[in-house]
C-alpha positions in Angstrom: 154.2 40.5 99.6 153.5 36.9 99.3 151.0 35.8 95.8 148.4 34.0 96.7 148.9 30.2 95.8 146.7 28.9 93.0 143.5 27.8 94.2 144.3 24.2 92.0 146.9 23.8 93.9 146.2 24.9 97.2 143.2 22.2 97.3 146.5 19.7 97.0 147.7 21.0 100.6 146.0 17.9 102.4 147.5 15.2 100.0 150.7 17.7 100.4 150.8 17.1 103.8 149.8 13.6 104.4 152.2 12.2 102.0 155.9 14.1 103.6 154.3 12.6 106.8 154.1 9.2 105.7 157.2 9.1 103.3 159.6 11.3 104.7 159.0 11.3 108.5 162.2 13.0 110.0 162.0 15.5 107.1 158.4 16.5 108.4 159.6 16.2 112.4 162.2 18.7 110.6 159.3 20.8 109.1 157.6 22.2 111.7 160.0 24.8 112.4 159.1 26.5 109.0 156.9 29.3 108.7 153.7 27.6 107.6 153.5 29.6 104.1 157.0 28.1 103.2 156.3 24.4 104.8 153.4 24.4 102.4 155.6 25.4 99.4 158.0 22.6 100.6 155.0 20.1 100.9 153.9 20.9 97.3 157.6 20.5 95.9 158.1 17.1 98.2 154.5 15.9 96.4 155.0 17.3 92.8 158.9 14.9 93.1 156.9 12.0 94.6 154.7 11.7 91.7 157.0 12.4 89.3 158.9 9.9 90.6 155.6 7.4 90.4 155.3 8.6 86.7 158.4 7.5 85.7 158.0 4.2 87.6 155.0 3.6 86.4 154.4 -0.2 85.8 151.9 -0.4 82.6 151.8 -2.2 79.9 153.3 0.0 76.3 150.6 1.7 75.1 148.0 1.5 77.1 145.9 4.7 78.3 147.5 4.7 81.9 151.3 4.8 80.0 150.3 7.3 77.8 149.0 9.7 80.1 151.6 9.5 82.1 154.3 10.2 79.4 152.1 13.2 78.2 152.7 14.5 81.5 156.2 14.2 81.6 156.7 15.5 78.2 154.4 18.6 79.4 156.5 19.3 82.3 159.7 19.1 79.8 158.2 21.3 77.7 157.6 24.0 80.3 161.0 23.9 81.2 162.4 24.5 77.7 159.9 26.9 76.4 157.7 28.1 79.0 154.5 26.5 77.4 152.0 25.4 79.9 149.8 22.3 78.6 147.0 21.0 80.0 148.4 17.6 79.8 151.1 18.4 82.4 148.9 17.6 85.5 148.8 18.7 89.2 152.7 18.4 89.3 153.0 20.9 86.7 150.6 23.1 88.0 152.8 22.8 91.7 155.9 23.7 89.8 154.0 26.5 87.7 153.0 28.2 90.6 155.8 27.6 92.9 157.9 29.7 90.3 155.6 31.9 89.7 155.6 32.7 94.1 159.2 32.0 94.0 161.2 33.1 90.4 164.5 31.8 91.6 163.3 28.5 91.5 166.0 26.5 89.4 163.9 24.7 86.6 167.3 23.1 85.1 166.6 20.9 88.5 163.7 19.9 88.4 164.8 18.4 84.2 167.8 16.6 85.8 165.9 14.9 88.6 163.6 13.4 85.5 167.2 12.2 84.0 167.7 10.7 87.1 164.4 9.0 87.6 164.6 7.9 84.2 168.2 6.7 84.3 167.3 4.5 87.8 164.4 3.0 86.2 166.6 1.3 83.0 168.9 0.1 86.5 172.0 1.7 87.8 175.1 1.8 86.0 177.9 3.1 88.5 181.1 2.6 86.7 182.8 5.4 88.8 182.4 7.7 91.5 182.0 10.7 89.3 179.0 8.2 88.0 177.8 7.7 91.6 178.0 11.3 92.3 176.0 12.6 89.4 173.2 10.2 90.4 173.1 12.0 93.9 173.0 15.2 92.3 170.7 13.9 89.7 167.8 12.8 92.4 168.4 14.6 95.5 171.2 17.6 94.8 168.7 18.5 92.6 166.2 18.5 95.7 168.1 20.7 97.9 168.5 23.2 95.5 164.7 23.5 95.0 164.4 23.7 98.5 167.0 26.2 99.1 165.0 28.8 96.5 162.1 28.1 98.2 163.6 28.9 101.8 165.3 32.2 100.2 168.7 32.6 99.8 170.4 36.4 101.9 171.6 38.7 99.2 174.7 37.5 97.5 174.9 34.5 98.6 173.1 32.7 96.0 176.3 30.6 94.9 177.4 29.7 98.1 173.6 28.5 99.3 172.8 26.2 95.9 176.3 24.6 96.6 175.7 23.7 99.8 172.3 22.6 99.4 173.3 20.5 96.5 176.0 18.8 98.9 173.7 18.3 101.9 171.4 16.7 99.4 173.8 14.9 97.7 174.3 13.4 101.5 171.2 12.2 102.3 171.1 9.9 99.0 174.3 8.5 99.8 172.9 7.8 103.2 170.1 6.6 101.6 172.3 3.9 99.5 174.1 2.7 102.4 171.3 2.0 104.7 169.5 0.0 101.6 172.5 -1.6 100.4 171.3 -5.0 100.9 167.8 -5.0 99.7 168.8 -3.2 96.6 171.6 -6.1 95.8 169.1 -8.5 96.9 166.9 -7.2 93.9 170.1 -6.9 91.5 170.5 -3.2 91.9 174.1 -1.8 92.5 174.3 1.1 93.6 178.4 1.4 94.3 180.6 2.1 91.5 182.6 -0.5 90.7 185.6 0.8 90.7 184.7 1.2 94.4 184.0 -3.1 94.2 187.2 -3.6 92.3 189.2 -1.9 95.0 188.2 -4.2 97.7 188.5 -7.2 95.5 185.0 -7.7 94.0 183.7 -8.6 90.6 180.9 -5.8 90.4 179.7 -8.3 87.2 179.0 -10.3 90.3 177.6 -8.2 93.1 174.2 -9.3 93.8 172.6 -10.8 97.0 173.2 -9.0 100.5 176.2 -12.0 101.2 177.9 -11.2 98.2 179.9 -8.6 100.4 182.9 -10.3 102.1 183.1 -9.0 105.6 186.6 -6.8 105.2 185.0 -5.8 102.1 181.7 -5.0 103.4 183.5 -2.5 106.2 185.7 -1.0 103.7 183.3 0.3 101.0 180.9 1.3 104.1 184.1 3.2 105.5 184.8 5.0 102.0 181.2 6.3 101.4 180.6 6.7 104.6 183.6 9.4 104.8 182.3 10.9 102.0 179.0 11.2 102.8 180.3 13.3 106.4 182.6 15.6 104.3 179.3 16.1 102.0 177.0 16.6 105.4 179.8 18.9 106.5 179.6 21.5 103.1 175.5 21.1 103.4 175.9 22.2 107.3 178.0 24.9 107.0 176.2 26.9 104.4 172.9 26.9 106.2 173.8 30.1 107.2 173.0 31.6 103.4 169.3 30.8 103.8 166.7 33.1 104.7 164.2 30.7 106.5 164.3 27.2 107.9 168.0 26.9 108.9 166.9 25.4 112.0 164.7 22.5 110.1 167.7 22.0 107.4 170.2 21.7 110.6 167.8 19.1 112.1 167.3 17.3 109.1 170.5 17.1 108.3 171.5 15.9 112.1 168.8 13.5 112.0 169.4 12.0 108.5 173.3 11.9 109.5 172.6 9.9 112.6 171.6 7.0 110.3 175.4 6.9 108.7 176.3 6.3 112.9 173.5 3.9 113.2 175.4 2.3 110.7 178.8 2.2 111.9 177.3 1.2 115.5 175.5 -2.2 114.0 179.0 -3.2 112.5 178.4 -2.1 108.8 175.4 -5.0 108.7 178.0 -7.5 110.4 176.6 -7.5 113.9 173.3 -6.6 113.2 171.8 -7.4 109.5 169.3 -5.7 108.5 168.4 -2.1 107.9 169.9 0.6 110.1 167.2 1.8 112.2 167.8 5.0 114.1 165.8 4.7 118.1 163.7 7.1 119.1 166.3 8.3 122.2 169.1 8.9 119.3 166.6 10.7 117.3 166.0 13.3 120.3 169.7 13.5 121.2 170.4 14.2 117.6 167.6 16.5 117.3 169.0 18.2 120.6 172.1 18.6 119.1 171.0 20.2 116.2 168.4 22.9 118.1 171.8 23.9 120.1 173.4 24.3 116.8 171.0 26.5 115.6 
């Protein structure tokens, strides 16, 4: 039997709603083949991360009320993980998390701590030295997603491992996608986002590796190429072990087509060469993709 959600946060369920359909669009075109119960639960998680994610971001000056409040939420949250203490200071996105465990036991609170280490460690600016660097920070803000999700979805009996693996991957995915497709407005602002080891193998200072023409054109299509291929082989792990979840294997599938799509998007504007600026996928690739992955299903 389902618990009934906590009335707190289920008077969140609009906000919930509105901000996966403005922020995350194909995830929410993905959505809507969830039982309702579970898209709400995914809706909560998707608005508890956002705000975290504005908490952490939070541009106000040291000390001020606005600061403080918003480190006393964090620390609340924090605390709750480590000790199981609910404060009062922890806000609506503890009370989200609080009762999404409480619905859903499996959830895995170790995520939700190491997507604040990854918020945290994006704020102070990226420092990708390796890929092992590089692939801890797509755990850290969006492996760490996918596994939420995966608990919430339900996992079949026994197959707990293999499901939190492959959600982590397909997560894991999407950021790299994510990285690729923003590549040159976060250079533009100083942000490097490729491990420079990746930069030193094509020839590049990564001391040096700021401003969207700072990628030579051979070096450009090689780094592309390299994440690119890792990002499929990550898309490949997330795909496959769809078939451990209990609900929404078709949304995961069509999310996961739809997201890919962009890496192809990509490779189809010349790696930024032929057409630069940010991959956008068209609305007749979108349905083919999301035809694809209904076929899948």
């Amino acid at each position: 039997m389902t618990l009934q959600r906590d009335p707190r946060v289920a008077a969140l369920l609009p906000e919930a709603q509105a901000t996966i359909n403005s922020v995350a669009r194909s995830f929410a075109l993905a959505a809507r083949f969830l039982p309702r119960d579970v898209r709400d639960d995914i809706n909560l998680l998707y608005l508890a991360l956002r705000r975290l994610d504005d908490l952490v971001d939070l541009e106000a000056p040291s000390g001020s009320a606005q600061r403080a409040d918003a480190q006393q939420r964090l620390a609340a949250i924090r605390t709750w993980i480590n000790t199981g203490a609910i404060a009062d200071a922890g806000g609506d996105e503890l009370a989200i998390f609080v009762d999404l465990q409480r619905r859903t036991p499996a959830l895995p609170t170790d995520a939700i701590s190491a997507f604040l280490d990854g918020m945290e460690s994006d704020l102070a600016g990226p420092v990708m030295e390796s890929d092992a660097d590089l692939d801890l920070y797509c755990y850290q803000v969006a492996g760490t997603v996918g596994r939420l999700m995966a608990a919430l979805l339900g996992v079949r009996g026994g197959d707990d491992a293999q499901a939190d693996h492959a959600a982590r991957a397909l997560g894991a995915a999407m950021q790299r996608t994510n990285i690729l497709r923003d590549i040159d407005e976060d250079l533009a602002n100083g942000r490097v986002y490729l491990p420079a080891t990746s930069l030193r193998r094509v020839g590049l200072d990564p001391a040096a590796a700021s401003g969207p023409t700072s990628l030579r054109d051979g070096d450009r299509r090689a780094l592309y190429m390299a994440e690119i291929a890792r990002a499929d082989a990550e898309y490949e792990v997330g795909v496959a072990g769809i078939r451990h979840l209990l609900n929404g294997g078709r949304s995961i599938r069509v999310a996961g087509h739809l997201y890919r799509e962009i890496l192809r998007q990509i490779e189809r504007d010349g790696f930024g060469l032929r057409r630069p600026h940010r991959p956008v996928v068209g609305r007749a690739r979108k349905a083919a993709a999301l035809l694809r992955a209904m076929r899948a299903a």
